[in-house]
Every structure is written in structure tokens, then in C-alpha cells.
N, C-alpha and C positions, 0 to 999 in steps of 0.2 A: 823672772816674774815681773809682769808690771804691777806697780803699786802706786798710790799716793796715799801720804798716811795726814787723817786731817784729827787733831786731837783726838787723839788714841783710837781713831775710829777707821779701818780701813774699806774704801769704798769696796761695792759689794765685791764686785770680781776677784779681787785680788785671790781669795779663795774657792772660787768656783772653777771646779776641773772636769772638762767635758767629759761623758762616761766611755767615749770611744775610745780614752785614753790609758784608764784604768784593765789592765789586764786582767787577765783570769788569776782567781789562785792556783799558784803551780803547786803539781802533786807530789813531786822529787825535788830534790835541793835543786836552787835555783844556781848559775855561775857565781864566780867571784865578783862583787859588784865594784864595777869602774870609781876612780877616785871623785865623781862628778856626782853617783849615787850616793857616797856616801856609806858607813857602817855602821852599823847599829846591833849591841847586846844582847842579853837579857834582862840584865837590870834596866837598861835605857826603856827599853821594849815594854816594861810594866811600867817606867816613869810618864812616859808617852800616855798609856792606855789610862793612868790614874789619873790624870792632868786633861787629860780630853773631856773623858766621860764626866770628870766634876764641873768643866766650863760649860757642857751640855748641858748637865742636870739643874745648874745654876740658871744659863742662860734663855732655854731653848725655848722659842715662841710655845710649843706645845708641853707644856709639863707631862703630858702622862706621854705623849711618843719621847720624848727624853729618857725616862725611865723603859720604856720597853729599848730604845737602844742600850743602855747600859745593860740589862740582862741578857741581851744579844752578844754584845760583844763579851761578857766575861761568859759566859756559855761557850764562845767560840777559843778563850781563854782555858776553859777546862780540857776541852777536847787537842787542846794542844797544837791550835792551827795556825800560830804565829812562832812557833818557838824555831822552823826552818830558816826565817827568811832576816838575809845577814845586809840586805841591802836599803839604807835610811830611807831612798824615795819610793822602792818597790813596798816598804814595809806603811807608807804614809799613804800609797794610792791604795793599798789592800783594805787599808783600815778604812778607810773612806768609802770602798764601796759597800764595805760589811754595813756599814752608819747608815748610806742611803739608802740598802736595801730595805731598813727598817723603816724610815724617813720619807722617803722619795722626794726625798730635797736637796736638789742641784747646787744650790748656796754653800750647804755645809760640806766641808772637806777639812781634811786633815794636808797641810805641806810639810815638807823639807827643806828647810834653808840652809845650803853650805857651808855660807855666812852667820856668824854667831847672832844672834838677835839681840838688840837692846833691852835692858832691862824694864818691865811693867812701867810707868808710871802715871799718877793723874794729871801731871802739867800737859800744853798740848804740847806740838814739836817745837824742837830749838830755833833762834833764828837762821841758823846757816839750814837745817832739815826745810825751812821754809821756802829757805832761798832754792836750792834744788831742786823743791816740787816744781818751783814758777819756772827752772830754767827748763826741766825734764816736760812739762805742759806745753810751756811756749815750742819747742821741739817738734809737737804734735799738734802744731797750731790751737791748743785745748779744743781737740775734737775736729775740727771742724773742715773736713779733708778735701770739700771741694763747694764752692760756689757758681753757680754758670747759669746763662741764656739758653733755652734749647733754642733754636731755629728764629723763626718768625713769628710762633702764634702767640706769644705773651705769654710762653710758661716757664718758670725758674726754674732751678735744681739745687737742693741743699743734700753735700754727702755730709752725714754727721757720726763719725766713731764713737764715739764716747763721752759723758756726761762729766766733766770734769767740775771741781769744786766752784760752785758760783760765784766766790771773789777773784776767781780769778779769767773768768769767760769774757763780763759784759764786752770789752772795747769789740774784741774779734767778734759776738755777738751782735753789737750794736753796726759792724760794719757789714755784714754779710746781710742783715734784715734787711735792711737798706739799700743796699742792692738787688733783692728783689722785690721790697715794694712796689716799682714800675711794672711785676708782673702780674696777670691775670690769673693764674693759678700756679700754686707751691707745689714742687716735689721734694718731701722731706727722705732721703733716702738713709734707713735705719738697718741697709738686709745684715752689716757687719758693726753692730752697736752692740758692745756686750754689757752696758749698761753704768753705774756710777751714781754723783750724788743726786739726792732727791728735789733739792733746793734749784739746780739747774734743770730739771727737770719741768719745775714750775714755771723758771722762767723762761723757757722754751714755749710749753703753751700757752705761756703769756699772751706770745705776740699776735696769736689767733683770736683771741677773744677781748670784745671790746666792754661788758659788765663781766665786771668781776663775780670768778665762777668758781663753785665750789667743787675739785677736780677730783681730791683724794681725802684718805685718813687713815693715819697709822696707828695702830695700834701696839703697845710695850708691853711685855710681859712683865717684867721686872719692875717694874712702876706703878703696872695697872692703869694706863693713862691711855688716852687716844688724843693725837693733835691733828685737825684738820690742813689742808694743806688747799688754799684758793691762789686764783690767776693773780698776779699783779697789776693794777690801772696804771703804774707806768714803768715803762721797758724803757733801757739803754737802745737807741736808735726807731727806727717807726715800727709801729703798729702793722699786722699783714690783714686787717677783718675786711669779712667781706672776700679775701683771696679763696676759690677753689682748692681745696686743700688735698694732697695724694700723700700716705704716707706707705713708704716702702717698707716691707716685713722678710724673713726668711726664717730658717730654723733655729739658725744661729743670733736673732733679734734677742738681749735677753736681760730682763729687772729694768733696771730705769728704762732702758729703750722700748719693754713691754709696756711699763707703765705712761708713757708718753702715747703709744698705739691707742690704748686703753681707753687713757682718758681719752684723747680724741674721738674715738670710736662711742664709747657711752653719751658723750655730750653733743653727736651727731653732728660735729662739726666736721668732720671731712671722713675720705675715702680709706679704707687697710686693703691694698693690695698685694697681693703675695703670696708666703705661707706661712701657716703657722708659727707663732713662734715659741720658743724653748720652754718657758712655764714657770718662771720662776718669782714669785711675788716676795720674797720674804726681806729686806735687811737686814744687814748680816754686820756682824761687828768681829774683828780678828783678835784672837786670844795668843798670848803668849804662852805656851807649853813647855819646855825645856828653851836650851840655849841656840836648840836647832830645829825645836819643832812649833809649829802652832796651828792654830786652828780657826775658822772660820765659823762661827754659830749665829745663824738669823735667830732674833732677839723679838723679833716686831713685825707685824703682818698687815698689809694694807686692805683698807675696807673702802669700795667705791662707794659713795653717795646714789648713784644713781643703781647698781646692779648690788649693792650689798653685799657684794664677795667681790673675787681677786682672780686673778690670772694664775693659779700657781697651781704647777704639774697639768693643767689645761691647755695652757699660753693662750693668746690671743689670737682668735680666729679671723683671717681676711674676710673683708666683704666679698672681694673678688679675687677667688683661689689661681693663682696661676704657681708655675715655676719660680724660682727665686732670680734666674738669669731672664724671666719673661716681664718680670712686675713694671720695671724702666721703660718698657717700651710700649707695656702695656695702659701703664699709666698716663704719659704720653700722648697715646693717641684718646684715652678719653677725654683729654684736656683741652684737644683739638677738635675734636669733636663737638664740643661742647663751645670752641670758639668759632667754630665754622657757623654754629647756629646764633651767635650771636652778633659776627659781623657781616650777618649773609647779606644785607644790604650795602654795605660798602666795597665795591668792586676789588679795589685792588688788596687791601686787606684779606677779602674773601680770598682771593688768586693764591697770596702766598702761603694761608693756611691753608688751600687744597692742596699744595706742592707740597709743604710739609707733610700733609698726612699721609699722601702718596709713598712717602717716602717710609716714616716709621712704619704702614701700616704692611708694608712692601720688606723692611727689616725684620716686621716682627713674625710673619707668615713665613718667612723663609728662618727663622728661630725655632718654630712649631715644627717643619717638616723636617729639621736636624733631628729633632727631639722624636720627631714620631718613627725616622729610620733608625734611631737606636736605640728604639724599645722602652722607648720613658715615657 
């Protein structure tokens, strides 16, 4: 499992397990489960189920869907529908889907770690746990999977994975803006971003906006508190305003990378191309449960300034619906389109962005007529 753990807090994902993944409950004993899944009791089985449903009950952005899970699952506790299954990971995706069928929150999940789990505490992580994250980040360039030129017509491409903790982004941040400052219009490609901290988030649409803008607001349950969440006036490397903005979506788009769609989308600063994305609005905080289980529970709910609500179990709708393998090229060429009209006076300028578009627009038609011979 990927993680970073940033005082006791683990970014959203860490516990978010896509429902494709989650099997059915089987009707007859399951096999013997491989030494990878893990074994698990019946005493464990009820420490599990006692240890979830109170971090729920404690934590859970919604108090009264909290308590209808917890009736749900000890209902499912009477009827005896855990007492078959001997295997730790199949017993932690079961429970998890019982939770969000009550929920319908992608966030929350129950895992199994083979590895023992460290013990609660309130300090953040140690220095060496620090030192890890930065080496394990830097590894993944913190997010940032690719930078590039498209062609000739002045449009960038940023592929961006994941939101990694903002003390530790700016440099790689600061140098990839700046690499496309030079262009005329951004493609933020988000279609494989499963999301991460909020803070980097902000400063990501930092770089689009030149008055500081009021983007988001999270709300705590546990607190009762709501903290506003505005752009920064100044970023590590330049400013992109004024840049034509594309941001790429897919289904698999999801939490911070929703909430970056989002806000761009609400504050009409640039394009959501693509599809839909996964739905998921809440921050989640991960719980320790035993020595081998825990649990992920959104705590906190984001409330947009401008739309009043949130992306969650919705996702965020494109402007312009395509394919998830269509959005790049799609995107692309409105960007060129959009430069053919403005450097239609300059001859040779004009020339190379007619060639360019020839060309995407020639990729992207021949992308559509795959799609259309095989029934998509």
C-alpha cells in the first residue's frame, strides 16, 4: 500500500479501495487463505468490528450515517455473516463494502496490514519515518510524472500523480511551472491522480490565479470548525495567469485531484475535459485498529464558496465529455485552435500551428473510429 504518514494523519488514499476490488460475499467457506492474506479468528474478528465501528462512531463526518453503519454491521454480526471467513484481507474488504454500502463513501475502508502497525500516538512521525517519506516521495518525483512541449503551438503538458505533502513539492514544483510559463496554454493531466494533501492542492492552483481566491472550506466534525482554504500570492517559481487552462479528468480522478478539477471549474478559470470523476469529497484520517488492522474514516467535508457543496458520490463533471484515452488529444487540439485564431496574422506561426492540428486532429479521429469499431 502506498502511504505517507504526515502527523498521524494519513493522506486520503492510503485507505481508499476501489469497489472493483472488493468481492462478493462468498456463500460457502472460502479456501484456505495464502500466508499474504493473512488469518484471522473470532476473537480478532469481533476486536476488528469493535474498534472500527467506535472510530466511525467517534470520527465520522456524518454522525447519524455513523450510527446507521454501526447497526448495519452488528445486524450483519447477528445473522452470522462474518463468522466463515478465516482470511485477514478478504475479512477487511467484506467489511468495508458492508460500511459503504451504508455510507456510499469511497474514502472509508477498512485494510490489513501483514506488518504489525505502530503504536497510536499524538507526536508526529520520528526523524528517520521523515527521512523515508522524503526518500519514498522523491522516488515519485512528488507527483509530478511528466513535464513537456506539445509541438509548436505554445501548449505545455503537466502529468501530475499525486498530491504529495507541500513541504515537500515546492523545488520540483517551482521547476516544472517555469517550464511552462513560456506556454500559451496548460494541460494539467489529472486522468491517474488519486488524490493526497489539501495544502498542495492549494498550491497547485495557486499558480493560476493572480488575486488571491477563495477556493475551498473544510469542514470538521469533531471540532465543529470550518477553515477556509485561499490561493497563495506567491508560489515557489512563476505565476501561469492568463495561461488557457485544460484540465484532464477520468474516473479514476479522485479527492484532492477532484478538488483541484473543482475548484478550477467553479472559479471559471479553465477547461474539465474528460470524465467524470470518482466522487469522493471527504478527508479522511487513518485509524489504528489492532496490531494488523485499521481503518480510514473521513472526518471533514469540503464546502465550495462558490457551488455550496462538494463533489462527493457526484464527482466532478467535465465540461467537455469525452473518453479518458480521448481527453489529451482532445484537449490539444482546442488549444490549437484556439492558437490558430490568434496567431492567424503571423504567417509562419500560423503554418506550424496548422500542421500541428492536422496532425492531432488526424490522431484524435483515428482514436474515435477505434472506439467506435469496438462498440464504445
Amino acid at each position: 500500500m502506498r502511504k505517507l504518514l504526515l502527523s498521524g494523519v494519513f493522506i486520503a488514499l492510503a485507505f481508499a479501495l476501489p469497489s472493483t476490488l472488493i468481492p462478493a460475499r462468498a456463500q460457502a467457506p472460502a479456501p484456505a487463505p495464502t500466508p499474504a492474506e493473512g488469518t484471522i479468528d473470532a476473537g480478532e474478528r469481533q476486536a476488528v468490528i469493535d474498534g472500527v465501528l467506535e472510530k466511525i462512531e467517534a470520527h465520522y463526518v456524518f454522525p447519524d450515517v455513523g450510527k446507521k453503519m454501526t447497526a448495519a454491521i452488528r445486524a450483519r454480526q447477528e445473522k452470522k455473516e462474518y463468522d466463515s471467513i478465516s482470511s485477514a484481507r478478504q475479512f477487511a474488504e467484506t467489511l468495508t463494502k458492508d460500511l459503504r454500502e451504508v455510507c456510499k463513501d469511497k474514502h472509508l475502508g477498512v485494510r490489513y496490514f501483514a506488518e504489525p502497525l505502530p503504536p497510536d500516538r499524538t507526536s508526529g512521525p520520528s526523524e528517520e519515518e521523515q527521512k523515508k517519506m522524503r526518500e519514498d516521495a522523491a522516488l515519485r518525483n512528488f507527483g509530478f510524472k511528466k513535464v513537456e512541449r506539445l509541438g509548436s503551438g505554445g501548449v505545455g503538458l503537466l502529468e501530475f500523480e499525486m498530491f504529495m505533502p507541500t513541504e515537500l513539492v515546492g523545488d520540483t514544483a517551482a521547476a516544472a511551472m517555469t517550464f511552462l510559463a513560456n506556454s500559451d496554454a496548460i494541460i494539467v493531466d489529472l486522468r491517474k491522480n488519486g488524490g493526497g494533501h489539501p495544502g498542495t492542492v492549494v498550491l497547485l492552483c495557486s499558480y493560476f490565479f493572480d488575486e488571491t481566491t477563495h477556493l475551498n472550506s473544510i469542514y470538521t466534525r469533531t471540532t465543529d470548525t470550518t477553515k477556509q482554504y485561499w490561493s497563495l500570492p506567491v508560489v515557489p517559481g512563476k505565476k501561469l495567469v492568463g495561461k488557457d487552462l485544460y484540465v484532464l479528468t477520468s474516473g479514476r480522478t479522485f479527492s484532492g485531484a477532484e478538488e483541484f478539477a473543482y475548484n478550477i471549474q467553479s472559479q471559471k478559470r479553465g477547461t474539465i475535459v474528460g470524465e467524470t470523476t470518482g466522487g469522493g469529497a471527504h478527508p479522511t484520517r487513518g485509524f489504528r485498529v489492532t496490531d494488523h488492522f485499521g481503518v480510514g474514516v473521513p472526518f471533514a467535508r469540503s464546502i465550495n464558496p462558490v457551488t455550496k457543496t462538494n463533489w462527493e458520490g457526484t464527482g466532478v463533471k467535465p465540461d467537455v465529455a469525452v473518453p479518458a484515452d480521448q481527453a489529451l488529444l482532445t484537449a490539444h487540439q482546442m488549444a490549437l485552435k484556439k492558437a490558430a485564431e490568434k496567431y492567424a496574422s503571423d504567417k509562419e506561426k500560423s503554418a506550424a500551428i496548422k500542421r500541428d492540428l492536422e496532425t492531432v486532429t488526424k490522431e484524435l479521429d483515428a482514436l474515435k473510429s477505434k472506439a467506435e469499431a469496438a462498440g464504445k
